[in-house]
N, C-alpha and C positions, 0 to 999 in steps of 0.2 A: 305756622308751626303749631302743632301739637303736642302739649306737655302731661306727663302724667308722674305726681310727685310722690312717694310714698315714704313717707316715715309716722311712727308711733307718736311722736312729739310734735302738738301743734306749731309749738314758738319754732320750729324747724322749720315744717311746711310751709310755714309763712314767710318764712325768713329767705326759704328757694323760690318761694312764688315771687319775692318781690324784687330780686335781684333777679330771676327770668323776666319779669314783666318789665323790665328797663330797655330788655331787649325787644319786646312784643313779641305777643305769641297770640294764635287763633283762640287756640280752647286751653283751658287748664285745667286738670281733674286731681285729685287728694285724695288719699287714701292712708288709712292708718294702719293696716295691716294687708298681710299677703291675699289672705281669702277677695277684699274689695280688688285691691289692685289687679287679681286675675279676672272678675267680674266686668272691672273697668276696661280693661285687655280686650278682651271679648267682645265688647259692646263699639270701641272706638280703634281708630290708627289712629296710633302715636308713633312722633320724631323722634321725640325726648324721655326716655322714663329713669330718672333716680330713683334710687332703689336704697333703705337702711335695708340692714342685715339684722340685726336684733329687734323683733317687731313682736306683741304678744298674740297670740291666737294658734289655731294650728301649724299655718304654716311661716316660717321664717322667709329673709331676702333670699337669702341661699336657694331653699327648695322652690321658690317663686320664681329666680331667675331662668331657671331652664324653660319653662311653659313660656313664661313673656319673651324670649330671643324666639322658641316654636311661631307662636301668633304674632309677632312681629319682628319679621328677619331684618329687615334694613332698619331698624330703629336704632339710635343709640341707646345704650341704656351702661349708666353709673350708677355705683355703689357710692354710697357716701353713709361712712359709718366710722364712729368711736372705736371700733371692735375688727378694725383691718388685717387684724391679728388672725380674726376666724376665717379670712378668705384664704390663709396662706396653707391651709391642711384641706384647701376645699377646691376642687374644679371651679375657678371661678371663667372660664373661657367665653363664656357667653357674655361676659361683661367687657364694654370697651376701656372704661376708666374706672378706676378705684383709687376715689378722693378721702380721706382721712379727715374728719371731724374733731376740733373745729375748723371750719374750710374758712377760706379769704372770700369775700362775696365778691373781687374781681375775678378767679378764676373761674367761679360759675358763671358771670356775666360773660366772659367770652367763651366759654364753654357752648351757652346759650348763642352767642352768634353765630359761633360755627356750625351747630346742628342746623340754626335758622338758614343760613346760607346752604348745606348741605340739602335741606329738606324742596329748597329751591330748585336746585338744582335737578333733584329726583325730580321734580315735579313737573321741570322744563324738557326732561329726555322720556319721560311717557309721554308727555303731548306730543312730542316729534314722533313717538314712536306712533300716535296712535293718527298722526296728519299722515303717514308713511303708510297706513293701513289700509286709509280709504282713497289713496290714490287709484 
C-alpha cells in the first residue's frame, strides 16, 4: 500500500503516519501543502491520500482534491480536517471519507486496513487481467 499524507502540521503527519504504519504500508510520502502533494501525485500511485483542507500556500485541500481523484481515480482519498464545516458549501465528491479532527487513531488504523486490503485486491485482478492477456 501506498500512502500519501498531507496536512500543514507536522505533530499530524506524524500522528497519521504512525497509526498507518501499525497497519504497514509499502511507501509513505508527507506533504505540507497542496503544491507538494500534487507534485507527489504526479511522480507516485497512491492507495491512500489524506487530505487537510486548510493548508498555507496557494492552493488549499479543497482545490487539490479535484487534480489528485484526476491522477489517481481508484485511490481512496480522506479529508481529515478541524474545518469540516468548509467541505459542506464545497463539492467535496471526489473525496471518499470526511474524518473531522480530532480523529480516534482506531478509526484511521482500520481505515488503513481496508484501503490495504482494497489495494490488494486491485492488485490481484490486474494480474488476472494481465495472465488473461497473454494467454
Amino acid at each position: 500500500m501506498q500512502v500519501l499524507v498531507v496536512d500543514d502540521e507536522p505533530g499530524v503527519r506524524d500522528l497519521l503516519a504512525a497509526a498507518i504504519g501499525l497497519v504497514g504500508y509499502d511507501r509513505l510520502d508527507m506533504a505540507e501543502d497542496g503544491e507538494k502533494a500534487l507534485a507527489l501525485t504526479m511522480a507516485h500511485r497512491y492507495d491512500l491520500v489524506t487530505l487537510d483542507i486548510r493548508m498555507p500556500g496557494a492552493l488549499s485541500g479543497l482545490e487539490t482534491l479535484p487534480v489528485i481523484r484526476h491522477a489517481l481515480p481508484r485511490a481512496v482519498i480522506v479529508i481529515i480536517s478541524a474545518y469540516t464545516a468548509d467541505a459542506i458549501d464545497t463539492d467535496i465528491s471526489d473525496a471518499d471519507l470526511v474524518i473531522k479532527k480530532p480523529f480516534q487513531l482506531d478509526l484511521i488504523q482500520k481505515l488503513a486496513h481496508q484501503v490495504k486490503e482494497l489495494a490488494q485486491t486491485q492488485t490481484a485482478l490486474r494480474d488476472l487481467s494481465d495472465s488473461e492477456l497473454s494467454v
